[in-house]
C-alpha positions in Angstrom: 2.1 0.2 -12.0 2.9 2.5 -9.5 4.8 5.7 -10.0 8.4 5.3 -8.7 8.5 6.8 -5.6 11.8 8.7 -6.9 10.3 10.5 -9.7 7.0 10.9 -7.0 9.4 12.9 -4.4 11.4 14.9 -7.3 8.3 16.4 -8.5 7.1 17.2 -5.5 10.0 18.6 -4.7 10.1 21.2 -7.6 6.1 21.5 -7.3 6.4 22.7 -3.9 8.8 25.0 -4.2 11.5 22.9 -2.0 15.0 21.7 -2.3 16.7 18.7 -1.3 19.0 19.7 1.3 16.3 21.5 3.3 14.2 17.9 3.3 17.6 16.3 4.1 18.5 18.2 7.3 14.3 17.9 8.1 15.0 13.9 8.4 18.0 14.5 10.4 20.4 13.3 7.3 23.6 15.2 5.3 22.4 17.8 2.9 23.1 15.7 0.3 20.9 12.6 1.2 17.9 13.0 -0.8 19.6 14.3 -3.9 21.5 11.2 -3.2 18.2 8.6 -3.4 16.3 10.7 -6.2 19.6 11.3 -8.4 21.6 7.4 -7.7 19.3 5.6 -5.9 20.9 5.6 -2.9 19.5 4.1 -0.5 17.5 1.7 -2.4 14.5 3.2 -0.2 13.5 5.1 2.4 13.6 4.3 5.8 10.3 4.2 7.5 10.9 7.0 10.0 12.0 9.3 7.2 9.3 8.6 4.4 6.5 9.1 7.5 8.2 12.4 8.2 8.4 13.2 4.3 5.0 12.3 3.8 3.3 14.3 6.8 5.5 16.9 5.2 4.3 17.3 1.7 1.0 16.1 2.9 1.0 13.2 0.5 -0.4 9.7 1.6 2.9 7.7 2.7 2.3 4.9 0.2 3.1 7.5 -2.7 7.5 7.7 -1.1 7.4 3.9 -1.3 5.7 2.7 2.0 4.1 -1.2 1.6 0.0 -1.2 2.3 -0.3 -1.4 6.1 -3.8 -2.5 7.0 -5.9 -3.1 10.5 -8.2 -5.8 11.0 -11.5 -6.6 13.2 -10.8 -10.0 14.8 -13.1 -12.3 17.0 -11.0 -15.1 18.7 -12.4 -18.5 19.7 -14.2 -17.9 22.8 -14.7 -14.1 22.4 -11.4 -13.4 23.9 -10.6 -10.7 21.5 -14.0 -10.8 19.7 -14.5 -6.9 17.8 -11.1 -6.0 19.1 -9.2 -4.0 16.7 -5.6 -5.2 15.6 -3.1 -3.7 14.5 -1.1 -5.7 11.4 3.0 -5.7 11.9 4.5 -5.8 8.6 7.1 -8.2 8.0 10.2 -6.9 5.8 11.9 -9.5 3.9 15.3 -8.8 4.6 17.4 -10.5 7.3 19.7 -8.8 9.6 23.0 -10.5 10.2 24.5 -11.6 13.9 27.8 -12.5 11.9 30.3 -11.8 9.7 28.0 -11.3 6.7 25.3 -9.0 6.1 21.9 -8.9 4.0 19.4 -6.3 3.0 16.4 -7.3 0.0 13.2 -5.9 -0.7 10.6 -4.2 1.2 7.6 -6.5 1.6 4.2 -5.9 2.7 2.9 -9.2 4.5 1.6 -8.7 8.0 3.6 -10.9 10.2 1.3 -11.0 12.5 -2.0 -8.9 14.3 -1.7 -7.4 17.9 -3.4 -5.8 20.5 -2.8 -1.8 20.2 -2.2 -2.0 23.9 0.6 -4.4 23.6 2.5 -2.9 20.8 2.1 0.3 22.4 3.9 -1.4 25.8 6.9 -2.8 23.8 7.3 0.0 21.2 5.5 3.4 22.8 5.6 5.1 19.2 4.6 2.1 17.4 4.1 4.2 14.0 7.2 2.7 12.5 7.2 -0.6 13.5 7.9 -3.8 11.6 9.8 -7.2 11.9 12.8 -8.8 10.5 14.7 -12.2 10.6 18.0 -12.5 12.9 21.1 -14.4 10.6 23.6 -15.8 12.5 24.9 -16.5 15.9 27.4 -12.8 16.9 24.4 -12.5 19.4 23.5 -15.6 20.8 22.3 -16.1 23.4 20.3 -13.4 23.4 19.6 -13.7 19.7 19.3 -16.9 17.4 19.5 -17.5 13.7 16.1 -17.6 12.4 14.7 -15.5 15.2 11.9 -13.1 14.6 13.0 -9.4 16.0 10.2 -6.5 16.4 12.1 -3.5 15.4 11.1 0.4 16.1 12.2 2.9 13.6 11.3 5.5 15.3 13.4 4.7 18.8 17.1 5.9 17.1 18.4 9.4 16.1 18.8 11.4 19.2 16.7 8.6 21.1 19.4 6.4 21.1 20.9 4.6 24.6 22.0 1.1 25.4 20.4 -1.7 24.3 19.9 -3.5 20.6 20.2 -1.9 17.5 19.3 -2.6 14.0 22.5 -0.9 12.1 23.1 -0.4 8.6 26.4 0.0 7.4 27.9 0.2 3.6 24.4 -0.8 3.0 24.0 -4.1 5.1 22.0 -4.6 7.8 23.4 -5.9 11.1 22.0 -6.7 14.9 24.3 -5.5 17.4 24.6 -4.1 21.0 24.8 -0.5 21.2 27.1 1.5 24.3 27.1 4.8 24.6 30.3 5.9 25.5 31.1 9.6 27.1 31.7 11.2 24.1 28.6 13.2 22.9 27.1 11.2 19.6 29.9 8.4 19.8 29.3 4.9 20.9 30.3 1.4 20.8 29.3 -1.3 18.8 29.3 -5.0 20.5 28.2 -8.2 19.6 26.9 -10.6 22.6 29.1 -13.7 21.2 32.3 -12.8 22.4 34.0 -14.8 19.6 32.8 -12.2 17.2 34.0 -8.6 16.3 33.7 -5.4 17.5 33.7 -1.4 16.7 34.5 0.9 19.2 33.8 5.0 19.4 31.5 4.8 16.0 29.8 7.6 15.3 26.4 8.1 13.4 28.6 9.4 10.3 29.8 6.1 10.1 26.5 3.7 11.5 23.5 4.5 10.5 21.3 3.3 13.0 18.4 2.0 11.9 15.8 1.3 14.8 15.8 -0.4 18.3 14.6 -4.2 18.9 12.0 -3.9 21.4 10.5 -7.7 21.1 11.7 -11.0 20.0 9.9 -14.0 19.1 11.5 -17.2 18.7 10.5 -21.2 17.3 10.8 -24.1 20.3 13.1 -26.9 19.7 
């Protein structure tokens, strides 16, 4: 069984010579976030963005802070189409993020969802290191978003990249899809659902939000 990636960044921690508000304020969090996930377990886990930047860090391979096995693969369609192409595998998370009143979160999972083209993730997510897809629950965002839609979403497009567009939020640990607006206030925003039926928040700030990545890509079942 593999160590838990707790105990793995504590002793690293104190091995190094570190200390956990210094790694906090590295990721762009409070001073007391990772004493916060090593000492309570809060969050559950790391997000993607900050356990790449803690492991390129400490120099320690990312799967060590918790991250799922992320593989490429060598694939030769019918016809040749793609035939020695390298793809890159998307993981799919199993959690769901709500368009609704409610809100769920789960455990990390390590499936690939699906294989791309290098190329194409790079044109719909230019980073496309922290990359993986999630399920959409409820309607707050039709019609732009479905229930049981498929949303690619970049962890590494947030934090001081964020603008307009559609966010992956977390808040009092639930996940939620929503439109983001910045408003003219430095660091404040507002936060819109598509469905106008639904709620919204206006002038949040990311002391309140945490914002988790931007949905680049949907993907979606015909009737």
């Amino acid at each position: 069984m593999a160590d838990d990636p707790r105990q793995v960044l504590d002793r690293l921690i104190a091995e190094r010579g570190e200390d956990y508000a210094s790694l906090s304020r590295l990721i762009g969090r409070n001073a007391a976030y990772i004493q916060q996930f090593i000492k309570r377990g809060v969050p559950r886990r790391l997000d993607e963005g900050d356990r790449a930047t803690l492991a390129r860090y400490l120099r320690v391979d990312e799967a060590l802070l918790g991250a799922p096995q992320r593989s490429t693969a060598r694939v030769a369609a019918v016809g040749g189409h793609w035939r020695g192409a390298d793809l890159v595998a998307i993981p799919r998370l199993s959690v769901s993020a709500a368009a609704g009143a409610g809100a769920f979160d789960g455990e990390e999972g390590g499936e690939p969802a699906m294989l791309v083209e290098p190329a194409w993730l790079r044109s719909v997510a230019p980073g496309g290191r922290d990359v993986s897809i999630i399920s959409v629950r409820g309607d707050s965002m039709t019609p732009t978003l479905d229930d049981g839609d498929d949303i690619l979403v970049d962890r590494g497009d947030a934090g001081d990249r964020l603008r307009d567009g559609i966010y992956v939020l977390r808040r009092d640990d639930m996940l939620i899809v929503k439109r983001v607006t910045l408003t003219k206030r430095s660091g404040r925003f507002d936060v819109t659902s598509d469905n106008l039926a639904h709620n919204r928040w206006t002038d949040v700030g990311l002391d309140e939000i945490e914002v988790v990545g931007r949905v680049v890509w949907r993907g979606r079942r015909l009737p």
